[in-house]
N, C-alpha and C positions, 0 to 999 in steps of 0.2 A: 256606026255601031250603036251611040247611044238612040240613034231611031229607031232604029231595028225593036232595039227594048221598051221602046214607047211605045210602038207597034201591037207588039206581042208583050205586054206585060206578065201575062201569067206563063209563060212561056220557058222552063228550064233554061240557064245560059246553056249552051256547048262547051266543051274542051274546047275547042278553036277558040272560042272569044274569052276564055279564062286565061286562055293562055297569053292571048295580047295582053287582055288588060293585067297581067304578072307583069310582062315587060316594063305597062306603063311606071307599075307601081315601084317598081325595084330601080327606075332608071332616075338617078338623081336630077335629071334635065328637066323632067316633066314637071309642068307649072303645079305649084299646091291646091289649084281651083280645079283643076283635071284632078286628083289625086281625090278630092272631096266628092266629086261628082261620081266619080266609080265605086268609091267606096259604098254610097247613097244608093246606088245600083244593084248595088251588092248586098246590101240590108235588107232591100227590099223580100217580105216573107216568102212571097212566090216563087224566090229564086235561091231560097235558104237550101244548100245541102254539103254535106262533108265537104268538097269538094271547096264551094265557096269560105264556108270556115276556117279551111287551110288556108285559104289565099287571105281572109282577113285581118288573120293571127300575123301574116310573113308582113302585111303592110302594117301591121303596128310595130313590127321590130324594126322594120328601113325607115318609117315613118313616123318617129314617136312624138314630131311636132304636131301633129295632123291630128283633130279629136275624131273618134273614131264614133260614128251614131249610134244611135240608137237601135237595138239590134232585140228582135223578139224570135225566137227559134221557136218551131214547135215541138210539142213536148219528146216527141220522140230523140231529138236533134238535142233535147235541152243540156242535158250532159258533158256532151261535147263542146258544145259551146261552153258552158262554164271552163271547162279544162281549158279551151280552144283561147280566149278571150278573157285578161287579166281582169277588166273593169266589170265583168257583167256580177251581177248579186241575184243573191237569190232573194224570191218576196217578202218569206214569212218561215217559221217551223215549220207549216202544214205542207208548203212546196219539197221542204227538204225530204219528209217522210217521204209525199207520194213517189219522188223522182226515186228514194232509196228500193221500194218498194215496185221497179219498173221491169221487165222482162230480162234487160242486159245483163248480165252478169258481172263483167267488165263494168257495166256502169254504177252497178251497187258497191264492187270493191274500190272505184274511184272516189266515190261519196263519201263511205267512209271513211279510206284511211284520211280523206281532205277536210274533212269534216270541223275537227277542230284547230286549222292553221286558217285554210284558204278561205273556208266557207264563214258565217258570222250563225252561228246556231246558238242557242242559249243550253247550260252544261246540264240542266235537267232534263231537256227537251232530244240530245243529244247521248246523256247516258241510258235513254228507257231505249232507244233506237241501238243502243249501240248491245248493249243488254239481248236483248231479241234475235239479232241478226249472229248471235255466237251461237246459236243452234242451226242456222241454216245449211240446207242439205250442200252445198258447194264446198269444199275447204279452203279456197281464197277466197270468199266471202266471211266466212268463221276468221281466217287469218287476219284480212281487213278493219273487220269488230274488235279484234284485241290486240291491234294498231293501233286502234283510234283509242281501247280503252286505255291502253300506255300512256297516249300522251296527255289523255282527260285528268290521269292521275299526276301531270305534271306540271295544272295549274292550280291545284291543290283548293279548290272551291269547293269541296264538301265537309261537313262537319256533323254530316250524320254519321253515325258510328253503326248504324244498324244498315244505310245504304252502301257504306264501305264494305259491312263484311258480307253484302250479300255478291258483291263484283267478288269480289275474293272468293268466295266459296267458287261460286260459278266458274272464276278460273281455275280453280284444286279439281273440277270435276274434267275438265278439258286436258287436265293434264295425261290423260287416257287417252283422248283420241289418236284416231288412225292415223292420221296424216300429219308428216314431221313437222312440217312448215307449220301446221296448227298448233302443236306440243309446244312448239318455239318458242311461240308468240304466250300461249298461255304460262309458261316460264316467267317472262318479262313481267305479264300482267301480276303472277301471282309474287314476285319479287315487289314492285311499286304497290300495289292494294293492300298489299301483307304489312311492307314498312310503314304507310299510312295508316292503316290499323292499330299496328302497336305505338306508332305517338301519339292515335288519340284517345290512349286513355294511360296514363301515368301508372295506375295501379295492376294493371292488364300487359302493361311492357312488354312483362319478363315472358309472362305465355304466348304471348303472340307471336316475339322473338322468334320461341322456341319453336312454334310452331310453323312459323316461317319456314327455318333454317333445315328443320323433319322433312318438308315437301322440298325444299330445295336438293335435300341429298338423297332423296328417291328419285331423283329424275337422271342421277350421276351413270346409273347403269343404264340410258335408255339405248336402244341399237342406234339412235342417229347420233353419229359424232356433236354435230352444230346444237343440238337438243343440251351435248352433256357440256359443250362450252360455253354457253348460255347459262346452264347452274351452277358453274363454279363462279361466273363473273356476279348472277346474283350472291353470292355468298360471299363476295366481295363487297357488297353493302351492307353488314350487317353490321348494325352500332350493337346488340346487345345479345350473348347468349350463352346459355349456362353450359360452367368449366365442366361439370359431367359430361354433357352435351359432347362436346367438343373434344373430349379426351375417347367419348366413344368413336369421334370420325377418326379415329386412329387407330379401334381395335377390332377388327373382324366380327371376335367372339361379342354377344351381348353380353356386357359386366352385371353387377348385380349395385354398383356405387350409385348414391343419391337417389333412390327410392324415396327416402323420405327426409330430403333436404329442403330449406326454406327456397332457396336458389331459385326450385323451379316453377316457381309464383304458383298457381292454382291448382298445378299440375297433377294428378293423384298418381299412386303406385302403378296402377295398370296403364294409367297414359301415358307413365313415362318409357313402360315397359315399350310400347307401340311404337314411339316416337326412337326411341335408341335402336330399334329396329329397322328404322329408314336409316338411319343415321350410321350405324355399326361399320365402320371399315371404308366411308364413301371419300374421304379426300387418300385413303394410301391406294385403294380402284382407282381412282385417276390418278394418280402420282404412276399405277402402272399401266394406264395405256396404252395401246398400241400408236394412236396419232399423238405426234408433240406438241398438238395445236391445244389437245385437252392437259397433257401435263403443266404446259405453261401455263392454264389458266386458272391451273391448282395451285402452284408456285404464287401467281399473282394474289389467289385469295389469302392466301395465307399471310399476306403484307398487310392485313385487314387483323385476320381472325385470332394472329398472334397478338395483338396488342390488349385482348379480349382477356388474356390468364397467361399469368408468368409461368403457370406449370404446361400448361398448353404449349407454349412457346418450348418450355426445355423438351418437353415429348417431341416436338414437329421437326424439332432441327435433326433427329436422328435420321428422319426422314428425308428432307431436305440435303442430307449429308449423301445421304444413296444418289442421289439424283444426279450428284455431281458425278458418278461413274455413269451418268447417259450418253453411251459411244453413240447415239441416232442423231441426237441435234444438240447444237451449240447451242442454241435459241434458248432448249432449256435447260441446259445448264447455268446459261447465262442469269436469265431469271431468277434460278434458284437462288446464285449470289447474292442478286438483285435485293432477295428476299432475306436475307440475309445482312444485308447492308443497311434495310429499312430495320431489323431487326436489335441492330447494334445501335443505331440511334436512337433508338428511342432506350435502351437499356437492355432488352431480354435476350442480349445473345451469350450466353456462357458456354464457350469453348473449352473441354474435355481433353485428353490426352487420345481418347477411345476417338475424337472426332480430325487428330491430325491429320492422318493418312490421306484420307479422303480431299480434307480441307485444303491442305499445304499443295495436294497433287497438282491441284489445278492453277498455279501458278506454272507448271509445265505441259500444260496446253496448247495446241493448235491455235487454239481464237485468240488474236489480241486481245478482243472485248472479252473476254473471260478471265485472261490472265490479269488484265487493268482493274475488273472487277474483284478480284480477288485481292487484289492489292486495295483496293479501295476500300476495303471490311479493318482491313490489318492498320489503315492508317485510324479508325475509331474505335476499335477494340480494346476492350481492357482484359488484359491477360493474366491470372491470379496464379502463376508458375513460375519459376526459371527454368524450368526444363521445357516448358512451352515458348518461352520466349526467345531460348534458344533454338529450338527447332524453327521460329520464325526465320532465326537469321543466316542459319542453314541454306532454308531454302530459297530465301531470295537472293541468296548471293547464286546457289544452282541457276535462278530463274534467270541471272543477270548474264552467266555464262553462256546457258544455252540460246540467252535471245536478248545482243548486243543491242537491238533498238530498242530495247523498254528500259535502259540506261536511265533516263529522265526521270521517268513516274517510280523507276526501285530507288534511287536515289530521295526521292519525296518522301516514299514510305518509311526510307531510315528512319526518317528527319521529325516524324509525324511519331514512331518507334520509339526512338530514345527521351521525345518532350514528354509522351504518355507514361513511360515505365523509368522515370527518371532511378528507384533504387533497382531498379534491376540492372541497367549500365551502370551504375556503381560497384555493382560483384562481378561483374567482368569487363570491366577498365582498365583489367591488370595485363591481363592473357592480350588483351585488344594493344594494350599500349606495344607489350612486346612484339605479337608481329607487324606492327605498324611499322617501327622502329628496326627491325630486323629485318623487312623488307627494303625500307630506304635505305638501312646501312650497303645493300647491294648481296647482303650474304644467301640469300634465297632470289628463286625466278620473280622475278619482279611482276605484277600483275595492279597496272595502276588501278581498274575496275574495280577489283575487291578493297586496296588500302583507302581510295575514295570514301568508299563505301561504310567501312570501321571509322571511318574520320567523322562523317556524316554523321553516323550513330552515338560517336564518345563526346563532340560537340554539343551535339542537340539538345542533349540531358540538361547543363545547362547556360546554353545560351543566352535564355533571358533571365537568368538567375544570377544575381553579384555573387555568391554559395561556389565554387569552384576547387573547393578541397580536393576533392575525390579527385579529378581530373588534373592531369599534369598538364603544365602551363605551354610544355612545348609541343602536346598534341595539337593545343591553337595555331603553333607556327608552322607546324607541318598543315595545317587546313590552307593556311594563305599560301601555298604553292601551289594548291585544288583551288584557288578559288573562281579560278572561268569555267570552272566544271561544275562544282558543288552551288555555287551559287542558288541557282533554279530550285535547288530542294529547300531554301529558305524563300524563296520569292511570296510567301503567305503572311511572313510576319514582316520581314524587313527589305529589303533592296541593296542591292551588290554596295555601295557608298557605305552603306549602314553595316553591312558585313563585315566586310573589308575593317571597318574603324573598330568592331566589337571584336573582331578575333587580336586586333594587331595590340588591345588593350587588353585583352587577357592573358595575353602570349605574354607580356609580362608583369603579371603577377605573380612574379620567382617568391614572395614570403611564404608561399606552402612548400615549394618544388622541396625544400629538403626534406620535407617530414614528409610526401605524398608518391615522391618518385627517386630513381637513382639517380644521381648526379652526373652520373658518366653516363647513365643511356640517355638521361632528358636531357642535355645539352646539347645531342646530334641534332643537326638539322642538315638535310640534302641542300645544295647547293644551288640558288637561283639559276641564274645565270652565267656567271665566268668565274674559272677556277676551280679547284676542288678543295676548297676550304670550308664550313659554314662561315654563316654573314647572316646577323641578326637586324644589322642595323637598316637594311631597307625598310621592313616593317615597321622604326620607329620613325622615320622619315616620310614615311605614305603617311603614318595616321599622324605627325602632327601638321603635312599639308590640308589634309580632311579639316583637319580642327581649323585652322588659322582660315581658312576660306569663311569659316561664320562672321571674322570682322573686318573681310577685305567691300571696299568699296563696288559697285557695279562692273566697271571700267574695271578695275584690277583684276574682276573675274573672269572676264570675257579676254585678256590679253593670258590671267592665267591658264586658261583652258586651252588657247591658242601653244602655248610653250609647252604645255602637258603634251596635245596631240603632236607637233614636232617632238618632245623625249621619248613618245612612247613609239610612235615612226621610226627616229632611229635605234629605237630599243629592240626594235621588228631586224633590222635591218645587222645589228650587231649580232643578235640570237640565232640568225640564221647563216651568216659567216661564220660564227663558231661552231656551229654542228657541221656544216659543208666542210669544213677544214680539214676534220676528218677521217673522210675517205679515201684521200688519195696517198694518207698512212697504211692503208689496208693492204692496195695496191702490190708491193713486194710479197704479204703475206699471200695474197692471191694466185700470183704466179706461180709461187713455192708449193702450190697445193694444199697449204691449211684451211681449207674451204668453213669445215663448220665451225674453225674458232670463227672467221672472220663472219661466217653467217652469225653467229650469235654475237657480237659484238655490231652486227646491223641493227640486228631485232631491239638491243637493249639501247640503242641510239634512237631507233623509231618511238621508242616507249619514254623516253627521256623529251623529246621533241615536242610529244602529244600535249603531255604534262606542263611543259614549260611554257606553252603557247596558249594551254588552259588559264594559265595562271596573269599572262601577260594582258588579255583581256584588248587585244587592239583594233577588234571590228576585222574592216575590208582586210586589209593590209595584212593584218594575223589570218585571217583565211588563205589567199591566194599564195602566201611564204608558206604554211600550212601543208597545202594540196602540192605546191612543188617540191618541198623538200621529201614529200611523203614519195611522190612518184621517181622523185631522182636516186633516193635509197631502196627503189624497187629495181630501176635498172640497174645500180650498181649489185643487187645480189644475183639478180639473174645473169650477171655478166660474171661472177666468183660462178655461179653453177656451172653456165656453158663452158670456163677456162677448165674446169676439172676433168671436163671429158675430152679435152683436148692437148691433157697430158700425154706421155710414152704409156704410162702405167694404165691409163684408162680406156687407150684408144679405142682396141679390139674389142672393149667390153660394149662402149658408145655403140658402134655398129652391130652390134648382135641384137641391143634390147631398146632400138632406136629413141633413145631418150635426146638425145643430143638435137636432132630435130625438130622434135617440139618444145624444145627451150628456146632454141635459135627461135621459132616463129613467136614466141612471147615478148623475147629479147625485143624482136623488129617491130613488134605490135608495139609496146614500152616507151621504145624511142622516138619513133612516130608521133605517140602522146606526147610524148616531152616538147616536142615543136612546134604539134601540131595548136597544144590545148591550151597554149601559154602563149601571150603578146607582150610586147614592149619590151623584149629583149634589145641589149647593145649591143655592139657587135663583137666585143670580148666575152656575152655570153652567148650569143648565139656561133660561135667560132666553137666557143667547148661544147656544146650541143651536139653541134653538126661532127664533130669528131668522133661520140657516141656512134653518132649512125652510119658515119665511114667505116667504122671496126665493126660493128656489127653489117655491112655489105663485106667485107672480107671475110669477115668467120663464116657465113655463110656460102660465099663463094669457094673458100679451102676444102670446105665438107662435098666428098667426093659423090654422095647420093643424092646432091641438091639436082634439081631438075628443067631448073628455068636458070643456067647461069647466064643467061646471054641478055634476060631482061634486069637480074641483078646488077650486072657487069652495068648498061646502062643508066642504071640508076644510081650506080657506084661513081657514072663520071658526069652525073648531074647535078650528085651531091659535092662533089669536089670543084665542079666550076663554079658553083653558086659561096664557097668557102673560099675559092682565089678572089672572086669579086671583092669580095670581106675585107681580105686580106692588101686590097691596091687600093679600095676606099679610105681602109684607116690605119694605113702604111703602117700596118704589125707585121713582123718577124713572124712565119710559119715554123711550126715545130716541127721538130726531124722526122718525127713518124708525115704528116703532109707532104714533108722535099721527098722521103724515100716514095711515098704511095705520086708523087708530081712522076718521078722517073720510070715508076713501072707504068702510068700510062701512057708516056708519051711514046714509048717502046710497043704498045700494043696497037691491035688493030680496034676498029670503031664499034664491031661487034664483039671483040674478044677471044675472037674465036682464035688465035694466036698468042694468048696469055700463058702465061706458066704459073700453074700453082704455087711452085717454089717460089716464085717472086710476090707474091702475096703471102706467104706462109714467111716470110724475109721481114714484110711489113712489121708485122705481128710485135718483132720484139723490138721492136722503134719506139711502139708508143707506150706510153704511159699515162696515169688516171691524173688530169691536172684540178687543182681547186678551183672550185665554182666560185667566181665573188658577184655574190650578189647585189646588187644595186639600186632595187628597190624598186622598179618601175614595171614591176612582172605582173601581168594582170591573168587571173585564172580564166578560163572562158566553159565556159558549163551550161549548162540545160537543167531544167525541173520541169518534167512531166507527171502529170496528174490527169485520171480519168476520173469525174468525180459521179459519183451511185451507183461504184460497180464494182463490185465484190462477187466471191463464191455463190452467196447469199441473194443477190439482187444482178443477177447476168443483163446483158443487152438485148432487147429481141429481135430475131431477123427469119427472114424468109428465105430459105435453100434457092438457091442462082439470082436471086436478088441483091444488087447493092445494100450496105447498111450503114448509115453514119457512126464513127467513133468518136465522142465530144473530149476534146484534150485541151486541159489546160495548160499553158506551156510558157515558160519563164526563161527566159535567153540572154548573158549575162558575158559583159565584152564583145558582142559579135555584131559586125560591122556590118551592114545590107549587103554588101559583097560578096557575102558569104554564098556559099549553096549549101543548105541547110536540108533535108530528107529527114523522111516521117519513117521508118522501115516495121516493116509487121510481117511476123514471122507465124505462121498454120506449124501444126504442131508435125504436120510432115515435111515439113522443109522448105516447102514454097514459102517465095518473099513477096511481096507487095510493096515497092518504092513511091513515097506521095511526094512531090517538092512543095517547100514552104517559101514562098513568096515573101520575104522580106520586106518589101516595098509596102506591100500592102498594109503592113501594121508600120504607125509611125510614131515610133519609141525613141529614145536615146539608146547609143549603140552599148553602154555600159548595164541599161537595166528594159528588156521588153517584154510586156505581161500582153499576153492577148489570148483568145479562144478561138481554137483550129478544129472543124469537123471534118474528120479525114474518112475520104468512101472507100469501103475494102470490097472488092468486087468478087472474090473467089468464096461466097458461101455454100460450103458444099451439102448436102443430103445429109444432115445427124442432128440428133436431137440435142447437141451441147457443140462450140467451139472453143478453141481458147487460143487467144493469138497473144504476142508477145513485140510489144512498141516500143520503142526507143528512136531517140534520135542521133542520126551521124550529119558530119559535119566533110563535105568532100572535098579532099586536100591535092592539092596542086602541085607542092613543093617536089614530087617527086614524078614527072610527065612522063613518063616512059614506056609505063605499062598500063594503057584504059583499059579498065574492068567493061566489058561489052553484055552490057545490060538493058534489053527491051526498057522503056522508058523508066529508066532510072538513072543511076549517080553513072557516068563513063570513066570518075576515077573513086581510089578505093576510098569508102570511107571510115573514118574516124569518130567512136560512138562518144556523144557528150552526157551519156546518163545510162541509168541501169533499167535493166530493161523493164517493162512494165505490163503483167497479164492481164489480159483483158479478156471476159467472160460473157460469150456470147450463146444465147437459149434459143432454140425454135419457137415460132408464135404454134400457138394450139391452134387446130383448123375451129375447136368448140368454142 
């Protein structure tokens, strides 16, 4: 080949021998002397064209050890070669001109806008060129000119003032042209030329400003959207311009204010009249846009232009206030806040009674980030009311109720609430003490969320304050029953250690309590842990361990830490035998059909539980006792519903308005969980488990419209063999309800089909609700899924009948490689999609596995939006009887380890 070329020197290469020599170049085998020699070949002028420039450009990307020749294009080619080839330069100015001024078109808009990064041009030589080329008949040539003049203006090397304002004019006069893309760019230009104008002359500022800021808000009505959001971002650079100005972007009408104010530097009456007529009405026009891309970019200037005039600021926020009723987009409402939050830091936001409605609403908002935003204003805000401070706490308490997961950040805001407006919780300490107090006496529905919450607020005031009059000393000891909850809302100034020792030292400072609170109310305190007495004394016991640990030795810390986490262990382990203890009081009332006492006396133990295990602060251990006693007192209320409809009084009505059915299926979903989702039972707990789901196989076998008895029946006598095993392993005594359900099966046939309801409906009143003792060694087993940048807001893209990856992050917590572990994804029409997750594959401890799973969904149908819904189950064994017959998925039923999770999938555009 290279003969050939020796041969025929003048001679075009072929695509044939381009193409070898690509191979040679890209093949990392090929010696670096071969690699030199092609390249030299390729240099050569004769054989310069498109073609080979590609291929020289690709060998300096595979090749970057390799120095690339000397390389002369002809003029025509020159262009491309500079883009083509990082090292090549140009000679002089006078090459830059000629090549600017070449027939291409394409090649004069790549000159340009490269001009001052890529190219080395000198900035005088480069603005006459650049200058020039903004009248040229092309519009991306013009476009290219005042690209380049953007960035000329962003090395800041002129100091002619007469050379600046002639860029400047020249772009005011472009702001006219036809073509959007042109309009754009001279926007840009006349934003950077105009600000370097007015700094370089100090006494000129203010007009220039002004004058800026007049062409910036004539360009707000132009018909291209990108043109109008383009003028608002310049307007977002403005360091200087006058409050008349400004108050006019607010009013339609032209005013008749500051005609002849000093303000507007050199300004006269008639130009100011001009300039307020660009100006009249240009940021509330975008604030009413039809695109949210322009309102948002109004909202962002105004982060700018507020800081400009405190009256300006009080005018903008009425405005601003509207925006928060934008039902089109989150975005900008978001924004708004946004602007809002800049607005309170720096001082100029004064909140109005006229601006609640609006304000307060949007803490009941759709968007997280709107409502956290909103809260975000509240925690810097200084509120000059008590009737506005109350409507604050109004609605965050509304906010808290209607949207349990922003728990965290409303509890913050108390906290942020009561430090800022310390006399304002001082005049309502009183009312707050009372239903604190009235609540924990028991005498009203108990709702720990809101007392939390009032606790949060009457603390905060002053926490870091020795000053504690106002506040009753036993509000403190009611805080340290919150304090695994409320904690977090202090986490800014001090840490849980630091809490914990400040509340349990205020708690008693009794030398106010007589003269600040009642004696008989402020001495109630709800009851830790056992009994129903109060007990103060824990509190002084924690905070003088706190204290004595500042002069215990090394060693003495580290054994005391070790004796801490054993008391708090068995403090886990004692608090949760005393709530399990119980239920099986309830039991008699059950049966007797007092359902909704015994339902509300579940509810008020669940809310006792939460609370008590908030406060206990034990980690792992407080979670997993936590998550079981929560789900064990869900069975037991579902198991009080199902008994009700299986009274005399109730039967008839059960089968007319088929309720009984669908509790039975919740029931059996319930206790499933209980087995399924929990390890490290022993086998006096897993004996009381397993008795759960015998009686719930019976209730549903008695119920005459069940439809699969024969697979029940089976799983009824495979839960009972797996409970005799139990029971000859750890030679326990089985309870009368097991010996009567041992005699009805040994009387039945294998399928059941011989059973008599009456002999299970016999069962029934055998058993009874026995205490769970628990042990300690119950490990939760749960899943955390996350799909992370995928919201409403930002969907997945895919192709209709194409696979599409769904990126999950996925946290697996107790589960053993054993497991069979399934990805399930649910189409909003009901098709499922089962993935299995490979255990093996990730290699974690079986207590904690963090890894990242792309799971492929095959079923993309023909629509321009999807939305599938992930979760993961866990496929359970214990019950072999009935395989779910599912095309590649789980063959038995599964068991979901998290909630489920939407996933927002968008069409790619064909554009």
């Amino acid at each position: 080949m290279a003969e050939q070329q020796n041969e025929n020197p003048q001679k075009p290469l072929s695509l044939r021998t381009l193409s070898s020599m690509r191979s040679l170049l890209i093949d990392p085998s090929t010696p670096q002397r071969t690699v030199s020699s092609i390249l030299q070949t390729l240099a050569t002028p004769s054989h310069l064209t498109h073609h080979v420039l590609k291929l020289i450009s690709d060998a300096a990307a595979h090749r970057p050890a390799v120095p690339l020749p000397a390389v002369e294009p002809p003029p025509s080619l020159a262009v491309e070669a500079l883009a083509s080839l990082p090292g090549l330069r140009l000679d002089d100015d006078a090459q830059f001109a000629s090549l600017c001024f070449g027939d291409s078109v394409a090649a004069r808009a790549w000159m340009l806008r490269n001009a001052g990064t890529r190219l080395e041009v000198r900035p005088a030589s480069l603005l006459a060129v650049l200058l020039g080329f903004t009248k040229d008949p092309y519009p991306h040539v013009r476009e290219a000119a005042l690209e380049g003049l953007v960035g000329l203006s962003e090395r800041g090397e002129f100091r002619d003032v007469a050379l600046v304002e002639a860029c400047y004019r020249r772009a005011v006069q472009i702001l006219c042209d036809f073509h959007s893309c042109v309009r754009l760019c001279a926007v840009r230009v006349v934003t950077s030329w105009g600000l370097m104008l007015a700094a370089s002359n100090s006494d000129m500022k203010a007009y220039w400003s002004n004058e800026v800021f007049a062409k910036l808000c004539s360009m707000v009505r132009d018909m291209s959207m990108k043109v109008r959001v383009e003028a608002f971002k310049g307007l977002r650079k403005m360091e200087m311009v006058s409050e008349d100005l400004l108050l006019q972007s607010l009013l339609k009408r032209v005013s008749g204010h500051g005609k002849q104010k000093e303000t507007l530097g050199q300004c006269t009456s008639e130009q100011f009249v001009l300039l307020a007529t660009s100006v009249a009405g240009a940021l509330v026009h975008g604030l009413e846009d039809e695109f949210f891309e322009v309102r948002k970019s109004v909202c962002e200037s105004l982060c700018t232009l507020t800081n400009l005039s405190a009256n300006f600021a009080r005018e903008a926020l009425d405005s601003l206030m509207d925006v928060l009723q934008d039902d089109g987009s989150a975005v900008v409402r978001l924004q708004a806040l946004e602007t809002m939050h800049h607005m309170a830091i720096n001082g100029c936001l004064k909140l109005h009674e006229k601006h609640l409605h609006m304000f307060l609403g949007a803490l009941m908002d759709n968007s997280w980030d709107v409502r956290y935003t909103d809260r975000k204003i509240l925690k810097v805000v200084k509120l000059n009311q008590l009737t506005l401070f109350k409507s604050c706490i109004d609605k965050l308490l509304r906010n808290l109720d209607s949207y349990p997961q922003d728990e965290a950040d409303v509890f913050s805001t108390f906290s942020h609430l009561g430090r800022n407006h310390k006399k304002f919780v001082s005049l309502i300490i009183k009312d707050t003490f009372k239903e604190v107090g009235t609540a924990l006496e028991g005498n009203v529905e108990f709702n720990s969320a809101r007392i939390a919450s009032l606790l949060i607020l009457s603390i905060s005031a002053s926490l870091l304050n020795a000053d504690v009059r106002n506040i009753p000393p036993v509000m403190f000891s009611y805080a340290v029953t919150f304090l695994g909850r409320i904690c977090n809302a202090f986490s800014d100034i001090m840490d849980r250690n630091a809490l914990l020792a400040c509340l349990c030292d205020k708690s008693r400072s009794m030398d106010h309590s007589a003269t600040n609170s009642n004696p008989e109310e402020g001495e109630q305190l709800l009851p830790l842990f056992e009994g129903d007495s109060p007990n103060f004394d824990g509190n002084e016991v924690i905070d003088s361990e706190i204290d004595s640990l500042v002069t215990r030795e090394p060693k003495e810390v580290s054994n005391y830490q070790i004796e801490q986490r054993q008391s708090v262990y068995k403090e886990v382990i004692n608090l949760t035998n005393y709530i399990l203890e119980k239920p099986p009081d309830m039991w008699p009332r059950i049966q007797s059909g007092h359902t909704n006492e015994v339902l509300r006396s579940l509810r008020c133990l669940k809310e006792l539980t939460t609370m008590k295990f908030d406060s206990s602060g034990s980690g792992d251990a407080d979670a997993d006792a936590l998550a079981f006693i929560s789900l064990y007192l869900r069975v037991i209320e579902l198991l009080a519903e199902v008994w009700e409809h299986l009274l005399p009084a109730k039967r008839l009505c059960s089968q007319k308005i088929g309720k009984l059915e669908f509790k039975l299926r919740k029931l059996d979903r319930r206790v499933k969980e209980l087995i399924s989702r929990f390890i490290g039972y022993s086998a006096e707990e897993e004996l009381n488990v397993l008795e759960l789901m015998l009686l719930t196989c019976i209730l549903r076998i008695c119920k005459d419209e069940i439809s699969c008895i024969n697979h029940t029946f089976k799983g009824l006598t495979s839960l009972y063999l797996r409970a005799e095993a139990i029971l000859k392993e750890s030679s326990t005594l089985p309870s009368n309800f097991v010996v009567e359900l041992a005699k009805v099966l040994s009387s039945t046939t294998i399928d059941g089909a011989s059973c008599s309801l009456l002999q299970f409906d016999a069962c029934l009143k055998f058993f009874s609700l026995k205490q769970f003792v628990f042990h300690g060694s119950i490990k939760h087993v749960k899943a955390e899924l996350r799909v992370p940048n995928n919201d409403y807001e930002h969907p997945l893209p895919f192709v209709p009948r194409l696979p599409v990856g769904v990126q999950c992050e996925i946290s697996l917590h107790n589960i053993s490689s054993d497991s069979r572990l399934w990805l399930r994804m649910t189409m909003d029409d009901g098709f499922i999609q089962y993935v299995f997750l490979d255990l093996d594959r990730f290699e974690c401890s079986d207590e904690l596995r963090k890894f990242t799973f792309v799971a492929p969904f095959y079923r993309t149908a023909e629509a321009n939006s999807l939305t599938l819904k992930v979760c993961i189950g866990l496929e359970c064994f214990f019950e072999n009887v009935k395989p779910v017959q599912r095309f590649g998925g789980p063959k038995h039923e599964l068991i979901l380890l998290c909630k489920e999770k939407q996933v927002y999938l968008s069409k790619v555009n064909k554009d």
